[in-house]
N, C-alpha and C positions, 0 to 999 in steps of 0.2 A: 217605590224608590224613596219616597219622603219620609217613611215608615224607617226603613234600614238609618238614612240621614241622619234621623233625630236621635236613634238609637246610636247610632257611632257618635253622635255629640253629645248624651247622656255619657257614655262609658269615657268619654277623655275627658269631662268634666271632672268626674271622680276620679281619674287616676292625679288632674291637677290637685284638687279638694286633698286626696291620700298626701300628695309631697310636699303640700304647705302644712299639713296638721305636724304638730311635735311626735316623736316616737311617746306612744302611752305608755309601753313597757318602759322603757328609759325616764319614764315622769316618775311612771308607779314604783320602781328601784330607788329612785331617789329619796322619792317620802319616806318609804321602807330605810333607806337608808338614815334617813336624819332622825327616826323614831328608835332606831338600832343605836346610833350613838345615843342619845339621851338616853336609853337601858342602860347601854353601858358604864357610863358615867354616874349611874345609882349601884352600879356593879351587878345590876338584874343579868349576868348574863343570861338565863333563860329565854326571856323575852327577846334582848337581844339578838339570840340564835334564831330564834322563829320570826323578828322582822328580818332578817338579814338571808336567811334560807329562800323565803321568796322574792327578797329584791335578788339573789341569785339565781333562781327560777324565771324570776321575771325579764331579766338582764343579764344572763349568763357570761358577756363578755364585760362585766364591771370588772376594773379590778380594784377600786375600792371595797366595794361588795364581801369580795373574794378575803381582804386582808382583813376588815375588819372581824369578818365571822373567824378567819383563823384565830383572832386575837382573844375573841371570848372562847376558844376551844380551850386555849391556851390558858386564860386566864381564871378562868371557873376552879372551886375546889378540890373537882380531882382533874389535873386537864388532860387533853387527849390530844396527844399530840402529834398522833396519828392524820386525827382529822388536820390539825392546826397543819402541820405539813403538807398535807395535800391541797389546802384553800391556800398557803403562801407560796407553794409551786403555780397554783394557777394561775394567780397575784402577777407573777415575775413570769410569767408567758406569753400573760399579757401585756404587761408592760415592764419591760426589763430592767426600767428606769424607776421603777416604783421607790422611793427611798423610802418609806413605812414597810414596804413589805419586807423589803432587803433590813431594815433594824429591826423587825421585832421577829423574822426566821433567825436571824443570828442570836437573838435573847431564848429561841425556841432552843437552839440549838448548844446552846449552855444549858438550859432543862435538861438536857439527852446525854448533856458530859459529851459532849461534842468541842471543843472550843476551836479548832482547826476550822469548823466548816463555819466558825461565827465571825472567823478572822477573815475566814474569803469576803462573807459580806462586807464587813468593814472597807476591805478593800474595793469592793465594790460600788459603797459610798462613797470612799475618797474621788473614786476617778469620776464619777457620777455630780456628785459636788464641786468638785474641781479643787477642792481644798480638804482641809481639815476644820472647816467653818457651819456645817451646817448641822441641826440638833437632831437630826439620825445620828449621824457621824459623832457626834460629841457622846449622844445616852449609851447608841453600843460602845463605845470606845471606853465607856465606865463601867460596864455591864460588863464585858472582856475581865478589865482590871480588878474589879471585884472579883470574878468565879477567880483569878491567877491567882487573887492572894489570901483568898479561903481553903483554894484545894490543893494549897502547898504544903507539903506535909510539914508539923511542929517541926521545931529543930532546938533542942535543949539549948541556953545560951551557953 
């Protein structure tokens, strides 16, 4: 009986030990994550894909994670925006509220000659923002007004 005793208080000491330690995945996402930005920011997006892949591996419900790896899909020489769209669905899944995710799918989606689905965003950030005040909301609303007055066709004066 003293045998069993000690052994039921071995095993609920670790399950207390398991609920005070921080999630390691969720540690190890992070540094991936902050080493993924500093790639990016040299424009290595390669690197960046590969620390970013496994802070997604690591931390599959990030959605940082998620948007930033879109962003180097996206961003890279030839982008793929196949991927990018699939990491900024994830993005906004997870959290719907994302305002990075929600401007830079709508910047995607001017890559794609989309502008209709970039305007949903937009609108998504205003009601999200609650204004017209915050720098999602301002870069795509410039991003928009740029692609409208490039892809309007000449018009002789």
């Amino acid at each position: 009986m003293r045998h069993l005793l000690f052994l039921l208080m071995i095993s609920m000491s670790s399950v207390v030990f398991t609920r005070d330690r921080p999630d390691i995945s969720a540690l190890a996402a992070n540094e991936l994550i902050a080493t993924g930005r500093e790639a990016v920011a040299r424009e290595d997006w390669r690197k960046a894909q590969i620390d970013l892949l496994e802070a997604v591996r690591e931390d599959p419900s990030n959605a940082d994670a998620h948007n930033l790896l879109a962003y180097t899909y996206r961003k890279q020489n030839n982008p793929n925006l196949v991927k990018a769209f699939e990491h900024y669905k994830v993005a906004l899944a997870i959290d719907p509220q994302h305002r990075g995710a929600h401007e830079y799918i709508g910047e995607a989606y001017l890559i794609a000659g989309q502008p209709k689905k970039a305007q949903e965003h937009l609108m998504a950030l205003e009601h999200i923002c609650g204004d017209r005040q915050c720098d999602e909301y301002k870069d795509l609303a410039q991003a928009i007004a740029e692609f409208q007055q490039n892809s309007q066709p000449w018009q002789k004066p």
